[in-house]
Structures are given as structure tokens and as C-alpha cells.
ROLOMAR-971318 format. One record per residue: x, y, z of N, C-alpha, C in turn. Coordinates in pm, whole numbers, padded with zeros to 5 digits, always signed. Last residue first. Example, Ala and Ser with C-alpha at 12.3 -4.5 7.8 and 13.67 -1.06 7.14 Angstrom:
<sites>
+01285-00225+00708+01367-00106+00714+01290+00003+00787+01319-00569+00780+01230-00450+00780+01320-00330+00780
</sites>
This chain:
<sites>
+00653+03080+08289+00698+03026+08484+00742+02860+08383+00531+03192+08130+00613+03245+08187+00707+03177+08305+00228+03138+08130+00325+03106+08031+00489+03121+08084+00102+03265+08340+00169+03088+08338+00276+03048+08266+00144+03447+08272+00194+03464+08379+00248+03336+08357-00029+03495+08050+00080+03487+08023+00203+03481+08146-00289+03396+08194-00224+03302+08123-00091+03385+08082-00313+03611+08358-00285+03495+08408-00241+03447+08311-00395+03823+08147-00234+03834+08210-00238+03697+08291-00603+03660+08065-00467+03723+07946-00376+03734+08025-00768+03697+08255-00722+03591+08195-00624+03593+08111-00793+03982+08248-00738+03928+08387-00723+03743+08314-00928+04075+08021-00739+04147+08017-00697+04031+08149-01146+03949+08105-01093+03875+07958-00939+03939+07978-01271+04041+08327-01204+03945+08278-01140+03886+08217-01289+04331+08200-01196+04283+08288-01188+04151+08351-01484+04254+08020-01368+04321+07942-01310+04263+08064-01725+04143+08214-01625+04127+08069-01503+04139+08032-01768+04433+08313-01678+04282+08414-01645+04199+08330-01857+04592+08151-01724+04610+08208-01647+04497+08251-02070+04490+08084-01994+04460+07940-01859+04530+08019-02210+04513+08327-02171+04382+08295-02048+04381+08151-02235+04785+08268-02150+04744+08418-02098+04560+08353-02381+04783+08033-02288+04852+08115-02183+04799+08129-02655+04679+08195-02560+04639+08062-02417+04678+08071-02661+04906+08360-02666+04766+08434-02559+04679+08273-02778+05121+08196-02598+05121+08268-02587+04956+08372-03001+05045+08075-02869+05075+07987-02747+05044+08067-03151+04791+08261-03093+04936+08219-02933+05007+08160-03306+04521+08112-03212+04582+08160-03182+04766+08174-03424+04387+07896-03503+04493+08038-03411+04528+08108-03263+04318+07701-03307+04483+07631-03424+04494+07775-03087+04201+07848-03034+04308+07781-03139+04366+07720-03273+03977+07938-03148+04066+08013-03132+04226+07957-03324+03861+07713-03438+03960+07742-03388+04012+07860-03122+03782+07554-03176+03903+07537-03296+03958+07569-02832+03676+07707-02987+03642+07758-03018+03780+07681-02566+03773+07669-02637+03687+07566-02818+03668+07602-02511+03832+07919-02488+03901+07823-02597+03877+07678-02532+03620+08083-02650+03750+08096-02623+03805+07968-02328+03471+07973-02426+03407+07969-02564+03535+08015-02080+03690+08000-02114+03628+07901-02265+03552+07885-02082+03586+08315-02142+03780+08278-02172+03754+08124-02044+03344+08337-02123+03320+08382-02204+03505+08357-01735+03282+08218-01879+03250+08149-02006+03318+08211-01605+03514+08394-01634+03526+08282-01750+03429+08198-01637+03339+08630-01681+03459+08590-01717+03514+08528-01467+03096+08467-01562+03063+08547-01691+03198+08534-01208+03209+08431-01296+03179+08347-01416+03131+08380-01170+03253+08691-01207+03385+08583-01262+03382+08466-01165+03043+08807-01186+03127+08892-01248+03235+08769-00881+02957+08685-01017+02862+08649-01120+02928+08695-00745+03144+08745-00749+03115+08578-00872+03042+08554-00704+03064+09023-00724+03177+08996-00795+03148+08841-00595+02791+08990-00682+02809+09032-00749+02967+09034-00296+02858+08853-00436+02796+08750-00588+02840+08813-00231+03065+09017-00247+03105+08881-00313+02972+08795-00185+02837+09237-00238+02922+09196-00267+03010+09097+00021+02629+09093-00117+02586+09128-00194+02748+09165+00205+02803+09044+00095+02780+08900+00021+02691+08962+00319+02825+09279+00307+02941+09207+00200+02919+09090+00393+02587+09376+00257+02676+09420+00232+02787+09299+00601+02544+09162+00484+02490+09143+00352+02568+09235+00806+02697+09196+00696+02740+09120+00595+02688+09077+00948+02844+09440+00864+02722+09391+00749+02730+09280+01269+02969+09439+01143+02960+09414+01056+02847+09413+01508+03052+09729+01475+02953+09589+01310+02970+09557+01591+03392+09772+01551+03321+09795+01495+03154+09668+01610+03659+09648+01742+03579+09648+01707+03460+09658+01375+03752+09436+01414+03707+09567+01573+03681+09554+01096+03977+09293+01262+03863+09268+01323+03851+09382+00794+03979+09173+00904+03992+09345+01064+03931+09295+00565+04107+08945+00713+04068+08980+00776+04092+09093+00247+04150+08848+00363+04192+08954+00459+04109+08935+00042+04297+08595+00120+04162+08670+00235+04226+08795-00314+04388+08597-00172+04380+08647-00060+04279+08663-00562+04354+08670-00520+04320+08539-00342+04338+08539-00630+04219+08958-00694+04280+08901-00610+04274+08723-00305+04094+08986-00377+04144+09072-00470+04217+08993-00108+03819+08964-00184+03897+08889-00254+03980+08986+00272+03718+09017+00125+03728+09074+00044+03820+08931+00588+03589+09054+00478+03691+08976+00330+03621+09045+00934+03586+09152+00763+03539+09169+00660+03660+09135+01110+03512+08868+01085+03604+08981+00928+03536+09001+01244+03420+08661+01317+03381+08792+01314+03470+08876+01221+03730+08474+01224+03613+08481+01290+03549+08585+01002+04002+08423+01122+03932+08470+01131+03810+08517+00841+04058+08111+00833+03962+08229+00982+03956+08283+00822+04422+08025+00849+04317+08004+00824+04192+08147+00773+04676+08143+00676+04613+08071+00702+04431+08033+00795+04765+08497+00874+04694+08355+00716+04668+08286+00915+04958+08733+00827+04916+08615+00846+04899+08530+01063+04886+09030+01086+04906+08928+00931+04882+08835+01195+04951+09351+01056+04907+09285+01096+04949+09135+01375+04855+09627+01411+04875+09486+01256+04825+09408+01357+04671+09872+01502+04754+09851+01479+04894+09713+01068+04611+10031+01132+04595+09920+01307+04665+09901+00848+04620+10224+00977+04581+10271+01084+04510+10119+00586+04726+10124+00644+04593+10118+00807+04546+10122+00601+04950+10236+00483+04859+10281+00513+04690+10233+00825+05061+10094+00809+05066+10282+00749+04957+10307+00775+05040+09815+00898+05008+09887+00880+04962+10052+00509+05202+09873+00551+05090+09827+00603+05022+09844+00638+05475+09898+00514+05416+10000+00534+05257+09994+00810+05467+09705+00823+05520+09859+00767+05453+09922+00612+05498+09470+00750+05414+09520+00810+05397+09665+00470+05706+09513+00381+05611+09559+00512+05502+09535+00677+05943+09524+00622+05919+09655+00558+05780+09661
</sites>
């Protein structure tokens, strides 16, 4: 069904899940995810990695800035346990969301 839905909402023919990168397709990151569109259409792939840098610079950016509370230890021990937490979450999901940008880049 959520193919279905999918397919519809994005006027697709055909949704597939790959682990691998398809290649001579337009990819995106979304949260930790990569996506793949393959077109008939010609690509550009330069927008394509001016965004995925500016995004990349965007996360690493983020990422220093939950890293830098992280490290403040008088953050972390007045903090509440689940405030810590929350920050050692936005961490982690930066760090998988820079991983798949950069292998996005890599890729193109």
C-alpha cells in the first residue's frame, strides 16, 4: 500500500528499494535516507552537489554546534538525564545524515 501511495504522490511508474546507489539518477538525502529518481530526462549534476554540499555544510555545522554542549560539562552533569539524551540523539543523526550526504556526493 505505502508503494501505492508513493508511486501516486510522486507521479512515479515504479518504486523500488535498493541498498545499493543507482547510478545516473538524481539522489537526494532526506533525514538519513538516500533517495534515487532516475529520469529519462538529462541530469545536472552540478545543482545536484551544489546542494548536497550546502546541505553537508548545514550538518556539519549542527553537528559542531550539539558536540560543543556535549562536551560543556557543566551542560551535562545540570542537565537532565533525558535533555542529554535528546542531544546524544541529534548527534548520532547527524553523523548517519553526513555519511549519507557524503556518499551521495561521492556518487555523482
Amino acid at each position: 500500500m505505502f508503494k501505492s501511495i508513493l508511486a501516486k504522490q510522486t507521479n512515479a511508474s515504479k518504486i523500488n528499494f535498493v541498498k545499493e546507489i543507482v547510478p545516473n539518477s538524481i539522489n537526494t538525502v532526506v533525514q538519513k535516507d538516500k533517495f534515487f529518481i532516475e529520469t529519462e530526462n538529462e541530469l545536472d549534476t552540478t545543482a545536484q552537489k551544489e546542494q548536497l554540499i550546502k546541505d553537508l555544510e548545514y550538518q556539519k555545522g549542527f553537528l559542531l554546534s550539539v558536540e560543543k554542549k556535549l562536551s560543556n560539562e557543566r551542560f551535562v552533569q545540570n542537565a537532565k538525564p533525558e535533555v542529554v539524551e535528546v542531544e546524544k540523539k541529534k548527534k548520532a543523526d547527524a553523523e548517519a545524515k553526513i555519511k549519507a550526504i557524503e556518499e551521495s556526493l561521492a556518487s555523482l
